[in-house]
N, C-alpha and C positions, 0 to 999 in steps of 0.2 A: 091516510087510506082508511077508508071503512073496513072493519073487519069483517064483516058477514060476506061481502062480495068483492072485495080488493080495488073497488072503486075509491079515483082520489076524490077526497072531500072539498082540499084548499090549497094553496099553495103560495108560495112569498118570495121577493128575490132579497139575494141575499148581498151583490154585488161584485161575484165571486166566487170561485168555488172553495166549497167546506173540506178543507181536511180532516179536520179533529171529531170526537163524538160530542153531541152537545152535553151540556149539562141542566140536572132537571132540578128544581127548587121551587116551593112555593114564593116568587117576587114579590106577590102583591097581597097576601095575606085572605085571600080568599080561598082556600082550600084544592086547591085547583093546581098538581104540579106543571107549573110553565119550563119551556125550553127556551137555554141561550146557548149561539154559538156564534164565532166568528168565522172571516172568510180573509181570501186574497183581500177583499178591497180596503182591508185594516177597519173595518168598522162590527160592531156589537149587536144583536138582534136578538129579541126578546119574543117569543111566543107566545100568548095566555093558554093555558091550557085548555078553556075554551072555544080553540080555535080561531084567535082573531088576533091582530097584531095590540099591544095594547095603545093607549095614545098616550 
């Protein structure tokens, strides 16, 4: 979500829905904290914190 106006930016599926809160950490040593969380479908998902899935 953009803060200044509450518009979504992006968005990813996850295969599943999230129970848990995710967790934030720098993964990829760019400065930048990413998000992972898991879901029903048993699988792991990494966010970059600049909003892109990483590859």
């Amino acid at each position: 979500m953009e803060a200044a106006d509450g518009q979504l930016r992006w968005a990813f599926e996850t295969g599943g829905a999230i129970e848990r809160s995710p967790a934030a950490a720098d993964m990829d040593g760019d400065g930048w904290l990413d998000l992972v969380v898991t879901s029903h479908s048993r699988k792991i998902a990494c966010v970059s914190g600049k909003g892109r899935l990483p590859r």
